[in-house]
N, C-alpha and C positions, 0 to 999 in steps of 0.2 A: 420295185426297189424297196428294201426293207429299211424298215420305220428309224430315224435318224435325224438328230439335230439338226439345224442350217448353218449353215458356213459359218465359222466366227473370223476366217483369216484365209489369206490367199491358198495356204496348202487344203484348206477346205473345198475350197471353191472350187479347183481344181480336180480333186478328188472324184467330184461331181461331174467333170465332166464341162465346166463351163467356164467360159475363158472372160466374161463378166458378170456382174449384179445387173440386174434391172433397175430394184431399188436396194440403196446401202440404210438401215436400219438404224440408227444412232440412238442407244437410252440410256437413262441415268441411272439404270437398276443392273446389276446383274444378270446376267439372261438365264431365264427360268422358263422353262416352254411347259409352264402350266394354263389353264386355262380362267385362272386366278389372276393370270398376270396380263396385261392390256396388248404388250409386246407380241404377246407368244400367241393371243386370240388373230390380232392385226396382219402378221406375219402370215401365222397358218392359211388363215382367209387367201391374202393376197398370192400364197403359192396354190391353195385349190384351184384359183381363176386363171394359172399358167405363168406365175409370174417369179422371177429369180430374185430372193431376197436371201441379202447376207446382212450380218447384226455386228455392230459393232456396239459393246458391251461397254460403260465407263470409259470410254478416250481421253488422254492427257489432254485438257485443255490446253494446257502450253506449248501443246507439240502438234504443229498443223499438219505431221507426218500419221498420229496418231486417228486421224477418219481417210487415210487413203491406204489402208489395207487390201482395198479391193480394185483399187484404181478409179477412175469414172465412172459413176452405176450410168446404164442408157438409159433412165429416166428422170432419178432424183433422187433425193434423199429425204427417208422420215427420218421427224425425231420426237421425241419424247423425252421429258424427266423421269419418267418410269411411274410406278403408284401412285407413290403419293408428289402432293409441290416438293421441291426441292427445299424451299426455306421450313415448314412443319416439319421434315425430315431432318434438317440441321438443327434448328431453336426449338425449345418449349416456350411457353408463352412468356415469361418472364425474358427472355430471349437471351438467354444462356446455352451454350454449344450443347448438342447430345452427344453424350459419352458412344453410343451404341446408333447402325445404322443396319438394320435388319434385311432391307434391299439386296447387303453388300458382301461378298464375301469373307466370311469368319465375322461379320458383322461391324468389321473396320469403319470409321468413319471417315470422311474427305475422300471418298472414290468419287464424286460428284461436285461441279461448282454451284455456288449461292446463283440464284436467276437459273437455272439449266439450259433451259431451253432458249432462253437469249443470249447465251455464251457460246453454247452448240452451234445455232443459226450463225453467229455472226465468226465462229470458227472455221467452218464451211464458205460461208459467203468469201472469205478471205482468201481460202483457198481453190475454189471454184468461183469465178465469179460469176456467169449464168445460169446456172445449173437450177432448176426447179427444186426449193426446200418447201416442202408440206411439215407443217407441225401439228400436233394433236397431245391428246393421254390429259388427265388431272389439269396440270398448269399451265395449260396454254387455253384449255376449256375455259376454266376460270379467270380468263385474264383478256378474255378476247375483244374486249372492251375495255374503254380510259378505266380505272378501276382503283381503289383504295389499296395500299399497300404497306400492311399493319408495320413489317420492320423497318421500313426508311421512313413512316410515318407522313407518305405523300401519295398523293393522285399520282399513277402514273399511265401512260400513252398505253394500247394495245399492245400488247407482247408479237404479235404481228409486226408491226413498226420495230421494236426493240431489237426483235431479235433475227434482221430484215430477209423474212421467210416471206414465198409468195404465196401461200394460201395457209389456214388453218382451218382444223378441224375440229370441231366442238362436239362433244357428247359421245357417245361408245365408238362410231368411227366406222363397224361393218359396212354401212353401205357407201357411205361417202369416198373409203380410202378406194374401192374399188369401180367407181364413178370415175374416180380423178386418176386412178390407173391406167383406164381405157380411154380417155381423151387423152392423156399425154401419150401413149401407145400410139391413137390414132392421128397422132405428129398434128395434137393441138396445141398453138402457143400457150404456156401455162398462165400467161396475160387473160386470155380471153377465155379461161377458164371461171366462169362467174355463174355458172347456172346450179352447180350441185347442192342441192340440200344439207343442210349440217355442215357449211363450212362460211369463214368469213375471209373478205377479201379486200384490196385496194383500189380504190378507182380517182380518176382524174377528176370525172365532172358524174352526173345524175343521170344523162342523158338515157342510157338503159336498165335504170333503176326502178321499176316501178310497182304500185302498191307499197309505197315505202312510209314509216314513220323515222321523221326526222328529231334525231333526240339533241338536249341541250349541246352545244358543241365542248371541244375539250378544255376550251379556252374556259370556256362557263362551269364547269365541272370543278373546275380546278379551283375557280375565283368564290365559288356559292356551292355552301351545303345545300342549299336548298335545292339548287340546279340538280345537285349530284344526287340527293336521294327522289327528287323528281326522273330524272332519269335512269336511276338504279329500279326502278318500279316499273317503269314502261319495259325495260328488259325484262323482268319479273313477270310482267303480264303477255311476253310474247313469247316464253321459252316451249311452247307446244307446238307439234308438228302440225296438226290441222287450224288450227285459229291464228297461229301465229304471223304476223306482218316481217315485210325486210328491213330492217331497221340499219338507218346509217347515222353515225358521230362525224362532224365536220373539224380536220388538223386546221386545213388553212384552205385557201381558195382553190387551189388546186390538188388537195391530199380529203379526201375520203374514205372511212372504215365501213364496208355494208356487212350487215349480218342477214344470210339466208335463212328461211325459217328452215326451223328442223328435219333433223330427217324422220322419217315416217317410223314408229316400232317393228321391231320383229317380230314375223307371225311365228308359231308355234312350231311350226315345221321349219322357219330358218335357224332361232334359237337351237332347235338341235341340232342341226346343220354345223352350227358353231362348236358347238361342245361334243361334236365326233369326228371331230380334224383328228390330226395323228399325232396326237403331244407326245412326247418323252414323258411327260408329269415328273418334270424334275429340273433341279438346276446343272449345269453344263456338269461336265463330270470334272472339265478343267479347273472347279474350285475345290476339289476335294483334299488337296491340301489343305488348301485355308481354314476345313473345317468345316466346306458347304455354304449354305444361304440358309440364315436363319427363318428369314420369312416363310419358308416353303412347311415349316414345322404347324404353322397356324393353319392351313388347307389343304396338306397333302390328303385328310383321310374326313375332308368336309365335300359336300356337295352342295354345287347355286342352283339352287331351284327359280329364281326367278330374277329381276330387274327393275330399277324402277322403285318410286314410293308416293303413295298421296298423303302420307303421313302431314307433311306441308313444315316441320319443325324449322322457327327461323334462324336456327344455327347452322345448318344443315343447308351443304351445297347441293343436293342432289335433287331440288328440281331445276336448277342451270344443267345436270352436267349428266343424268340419266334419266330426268323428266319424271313427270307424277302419273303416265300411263303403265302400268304392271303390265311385263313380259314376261312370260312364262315356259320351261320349257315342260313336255309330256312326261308322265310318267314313264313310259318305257325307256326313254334317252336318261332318265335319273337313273333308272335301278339298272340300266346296260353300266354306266360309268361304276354304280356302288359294285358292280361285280368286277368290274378292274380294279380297285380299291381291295377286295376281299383276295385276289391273285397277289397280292404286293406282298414281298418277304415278311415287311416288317410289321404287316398287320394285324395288329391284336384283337381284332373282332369290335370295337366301338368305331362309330360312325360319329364322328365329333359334331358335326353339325347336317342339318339340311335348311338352305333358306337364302336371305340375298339382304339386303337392306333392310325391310322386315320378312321377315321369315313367315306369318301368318297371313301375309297377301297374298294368294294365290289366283285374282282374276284384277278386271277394273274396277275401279269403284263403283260405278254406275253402266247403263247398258249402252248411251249413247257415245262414251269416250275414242271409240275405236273409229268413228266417223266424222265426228265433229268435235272431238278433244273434250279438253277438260274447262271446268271454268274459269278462265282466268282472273276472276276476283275473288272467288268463296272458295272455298277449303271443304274436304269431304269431311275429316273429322273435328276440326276446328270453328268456332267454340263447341260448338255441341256437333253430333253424328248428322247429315244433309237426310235431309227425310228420303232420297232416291238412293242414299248410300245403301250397295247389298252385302250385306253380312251373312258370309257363310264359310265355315270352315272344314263342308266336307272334304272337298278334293283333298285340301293339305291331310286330314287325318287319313283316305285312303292309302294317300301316297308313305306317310308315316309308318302305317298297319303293316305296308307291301313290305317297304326296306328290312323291317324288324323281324319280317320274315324267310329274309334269305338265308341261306345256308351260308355257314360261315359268321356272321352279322350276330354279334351276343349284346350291343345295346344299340338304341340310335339315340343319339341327344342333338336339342337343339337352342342354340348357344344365340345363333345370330338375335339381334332386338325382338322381342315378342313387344306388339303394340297392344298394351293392354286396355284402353279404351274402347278400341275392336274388338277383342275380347266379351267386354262388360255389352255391347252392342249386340251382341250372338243370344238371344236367351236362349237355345240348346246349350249347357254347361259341356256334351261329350270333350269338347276338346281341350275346355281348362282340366277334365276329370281325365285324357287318356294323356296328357300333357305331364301330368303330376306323376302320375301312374309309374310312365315309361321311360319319361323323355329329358327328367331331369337328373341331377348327380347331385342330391345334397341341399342346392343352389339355384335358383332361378335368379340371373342379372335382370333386372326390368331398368328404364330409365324414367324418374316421376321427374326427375330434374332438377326440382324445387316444391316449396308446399305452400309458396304465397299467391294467389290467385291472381296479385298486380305482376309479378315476377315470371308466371306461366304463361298470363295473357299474352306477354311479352314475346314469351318462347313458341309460341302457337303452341301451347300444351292442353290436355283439358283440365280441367278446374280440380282440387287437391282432393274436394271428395269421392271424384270418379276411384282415382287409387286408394284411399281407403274401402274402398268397394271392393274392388278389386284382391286387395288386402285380407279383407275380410272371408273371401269365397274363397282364394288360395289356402287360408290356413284349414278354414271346413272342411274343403275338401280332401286337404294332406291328414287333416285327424279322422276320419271316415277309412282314410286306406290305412292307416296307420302308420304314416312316413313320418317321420321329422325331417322335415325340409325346409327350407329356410329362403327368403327373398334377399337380394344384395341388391338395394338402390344406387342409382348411378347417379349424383348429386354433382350440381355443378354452382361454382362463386362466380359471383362479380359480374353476371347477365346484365346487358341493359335492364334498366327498372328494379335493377334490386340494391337499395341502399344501407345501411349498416341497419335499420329495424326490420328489414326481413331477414338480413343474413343473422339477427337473432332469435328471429322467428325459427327458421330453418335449421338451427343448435337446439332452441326448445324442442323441439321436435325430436330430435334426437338423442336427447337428453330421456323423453318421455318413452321412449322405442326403447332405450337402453343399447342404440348404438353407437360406435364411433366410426365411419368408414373411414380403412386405411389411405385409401386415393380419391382424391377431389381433383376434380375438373375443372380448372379457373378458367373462365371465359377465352377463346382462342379467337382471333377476331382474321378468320382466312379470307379468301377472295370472295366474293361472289354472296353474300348470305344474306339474309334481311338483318339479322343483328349484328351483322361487322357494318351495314347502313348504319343503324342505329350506332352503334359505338363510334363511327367518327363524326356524322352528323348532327348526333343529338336530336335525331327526327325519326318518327316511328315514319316510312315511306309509306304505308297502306294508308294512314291516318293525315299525316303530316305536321300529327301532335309531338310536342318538344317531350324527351323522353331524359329520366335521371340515369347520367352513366358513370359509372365509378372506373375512373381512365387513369387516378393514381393509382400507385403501385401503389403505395403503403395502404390505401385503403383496399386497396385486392389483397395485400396480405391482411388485411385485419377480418378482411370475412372469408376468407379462406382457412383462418385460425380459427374462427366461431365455427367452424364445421369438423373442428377437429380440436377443443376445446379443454378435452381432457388431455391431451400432449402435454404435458410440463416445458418442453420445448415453446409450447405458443403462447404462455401464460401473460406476460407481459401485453403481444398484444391484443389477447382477448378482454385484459383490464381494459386497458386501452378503449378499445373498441366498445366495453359495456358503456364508460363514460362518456365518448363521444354521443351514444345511442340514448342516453340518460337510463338504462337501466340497470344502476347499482344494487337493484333488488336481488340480482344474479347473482352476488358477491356473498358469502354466506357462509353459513355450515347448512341451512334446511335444504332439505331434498329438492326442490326448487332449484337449487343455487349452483349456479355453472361451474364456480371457482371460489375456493377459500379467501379470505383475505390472505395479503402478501405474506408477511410474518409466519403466520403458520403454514401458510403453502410451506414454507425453506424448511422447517423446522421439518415436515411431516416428508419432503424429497429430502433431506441429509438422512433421517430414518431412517428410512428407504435404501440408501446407496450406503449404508453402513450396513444394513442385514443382508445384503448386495453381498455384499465384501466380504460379510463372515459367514456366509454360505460358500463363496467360493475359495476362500480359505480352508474352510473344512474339507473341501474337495477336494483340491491339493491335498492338506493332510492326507485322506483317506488314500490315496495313490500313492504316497511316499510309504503308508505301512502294507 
């Protein structure tokens, strides 16, 4: 049969040849059958194993006619919010509407509701009412437990409960969705579905539960920080496929939430496996009106080399929701896709990216992880690199070398996060030396995060001299080849632990760099993190020490303004914010000094917007003769 999207609508389905779904697909994203997109991996998989999936793309929530496109699937319906949560996808952190939704076509926003996945489920549920709903992707991962919920600013129950789906699926979903294909195939009650790995589920009583850690219940979650970052931690220590326990939250005496341990990684040869299904690598063609799916513009001409991160950062959901074991795929299944990549009309010869989470992992951290996991209390590169931790960066440079040398291929860059600590860990420099060489355009983004060592600690980051290190060997090495090339730090406000003297810590410093970055990251406090813990608890979970969180807004804008200090726009509250901090020593004309006194600040902006004025005055002129 030659290669072709999946059904979007009954004349599809048809088309094919088949008179129903198996499984009806419901996501909050636009359908893009790339392999960037969770949908389009989920789907592809479940039709390799024989199995009929049609996608229902954005469905009117209000129209319960809007998921029966395909009529009854014979088995169930998945669903997903799509990439990303639905709510980060609507709000920035100040929780103001996003103008733009990149998922969506023409990049519209409101093709999707707030909650997704609990609207979908209980949309379904209303219009089906036994019908087996499996949930998975981003927002169901993170939420698969009672869990902290930044925008209503409450504890809320499983998204499981919420959104009353009979099983969900935690973490990438390859092996689990196809577990629970074939029991429900094999006309198993989707009830008595409790054994699959990587999914969590409902139960009555305990009775077949076992090896279980029982966490504070929701009742208790809800009443006690303490409970909750008690129990956000025991989660935290169970998120691995070999070590990890089954863990259950008790609703009431008769409602139980268990979570399975993980599913096990992809070996190398399944990972490929994944990424040589038969995408389209592209969004439906039915948005091309709309102008397409913006999303697809950031990965059409990138490649995942791998999965996974032991990086450990505690803003970072990604060891809930893809784990700290590195999955990798081969080099041959890389450079096969970068030659479909190189066939594409529109391909200008740069390979924007190679990489996945960090881009410079290319194995496990240590030898034993593949048999008996990771550690669940220590961290490989946190605070300092684990003396078993193995640092090496040939394969990524082979695989680098290979790309750069295909026909067609005139740069390859790599864009994804480079963890520079790993980096600094390597004493062979080849790869900070072929990295500079080849691999960058101008610009290496790194993220140091912060420069206060109580503010990093926070972050699981390493301590501010590591990147100075780091710092130091990037610029040698760019004045050795002769590049000017430049670092763009990814700087984030308002972290637990960081109170107005390091957020002026964090301006001195860039004051002394002679930078100002145009974008700050103000602390985003999503599902699942150790520091959205900390931000509602006020308890570091690993410690159980009482941690400083800056949870006003005005004080989030005032060190979000120290990082951006020189704006005229933020002057007011970086005064502000120096006198809160007691250092008016700031205030000034010496080179030292962050900001003028008030007075002449105005005097030296009217200045300024009058030679504004009669420049573009002259301009005008000059066009009128």
């Amino acid at each position: 049969m030659e290669q072709q999207f999946l059904p979007i609508n009954r004349q599809d389905m048809e088309a094919r040849g088949w008179d129903y779904v198996d499984f009806a697909y419901v996501i909050g994203d636009a359908y893009v059958d790339h392999p960037s997109f969770g949908h389009a991996i989920i789907s592809r998989i479940l039709e390799a194993h024989g199995y009929r999936v049609g996608i229902i793309s954005q469905p009117d929530w209000k129209d319960k006619n809007s998921i029966c496109v395909f009529g009854k699937p014979r088995l169930g319906f998945l669903v997903s919010s799509g990439n990303m949560d639905s709510m980060v996808n609507h709000y920035s952190v100040s929780k103001k509407r996003r103008q733009l939704d990149a998922f969506s076509p023409g990049g519209v926003m409101g093709k999707r509701p707030d909650y997704a996945v609990v609207v979908y489920g209980n949309l379904i549920r209303q219009t089906y009412h036994n019908i087996p709903i499996l949930i998975g992707g981003i927002e169901a991962s993170l939420r698969r437990m009672g869990h902290y919920d930044y925008w209503s600013n409450k504890v809320k129950r499983s998204v499981l409960l919420d959104s009353q789906a009979d099983i969900l699926m935690y973490g990438m979903g390859e092996r689990s969705v196809v577990e629970l294909a074939d029991a429900l195939a094999a006309g198993i009650s989707v009830r008595d579905i409790t054994f699959v790995e990587g999914t969590v589920y409902r139960a009555k009583n305990l009775e077949s539960v076992y090896d279980a850690v029982v966490l504070p219940s929701f009742n208790q979650i809800k009443e006690s920080k303490k409970a909750y970052a008690e129990s956000f931690y025991t989660q935290y220590c169970n998120t691995d496929p070999f070590s990890g326990k089954h863990l259950v939250e008790q609703y009431t005496e008769s409602l139980y939430i268990v979570q399975n341990p993980a599913a096990k990684p992809l070996s190398e040869m399944e990972m490929d496996d994944v990424y040589a299904l038969p995408y389209m690598r592209n969004y439906h063609p039915s948005y091309q009106k709309a102008g397409g799916v913006p999303a697809i513009q950031e990965v059409k001409f990138s490649l995942v080399s791998n999965r996974g991160c032991f990086g450990g950062c505690s803003f970072c959901a990604l060891t809930f929701h893809q784990g700290r074991i590195i999955q990798t795929r081969s080099h041959a299944s890389i450079l096969e896709e970068a030659k479909l990549l190189v066939k594409e009309p529109d391909f200008k010869g740069y390979i924007h990216d190679v990489g996945g989470p960090t881009a410079n992992f290319r194995h496990t951290s240590c030898e034993k992880q593949l048999t008996k996991g990771v550690c669940p209390k220590k961290q490989c590169l946190f605070p300092i690199p684990c003396k078993n931790l193995k640092v090496d960066h040939k394969d990524y440079l082979l695989l680098l070398r290979k790309l750069r040398e295909l026909p067609g291929v005139k740069k390859v860059f790599v864009r994804s996060g480079i963890r520079f600590d790993y980096v600094m860990a390597d004493q062979d420099k080849t790869f900070l030396k072929e990295l500079c060489q080849y691999h960058v355009s101008g610009q290496l983004k790194v993220a140091p995060e912060h420069i206060a060592d109580p503010v990093l600690k926070k972050m699981g980051k390493p301590s501010n001299n590591v990147y100075q290190q780091f710092v130091k060997q990037y610029q040698e090495i760019n004045k050795k080849l002769g590049l000017k090339q430049y670092l763009v730090p990814y700087l984030m406000s308002s972290h637990p632990g960081s109170s107005l003297k390091e957020a002026v810590a964090l301006a001195e410093y860039l004051r002394d760099l002679g930078y100002m970055p145009e974008q700050v990251q103000d602390f985003y406090p999503t599902p699942s993190t150790i520091s959205t813990c900390m931000y509602y608890t006020g308890l570091d979970p690993r410690t159980m020490e009482e941690v400083y969180v800056p949870v006003n807004p005005h004080e989030k804008a005032m060190q979000r303004a120290l990082i951006q200090y020189r704006n005229p726009a933020n002057y007011n509250l970086v005064l502000e914010a120096l006198k809160k901090a007691d250092r008016m020593d700031l205030v000034g004309f010496d080179k030292k000094c962050l900001i003028r006194p008030r007075e002449i600040a105005k005097q030296i902006q009217k200045k300024r917007a009058l030679e504004k004025k009669k420049k573009k005055n002259q301009k005008q002129e000059g066009k009128k003769k």
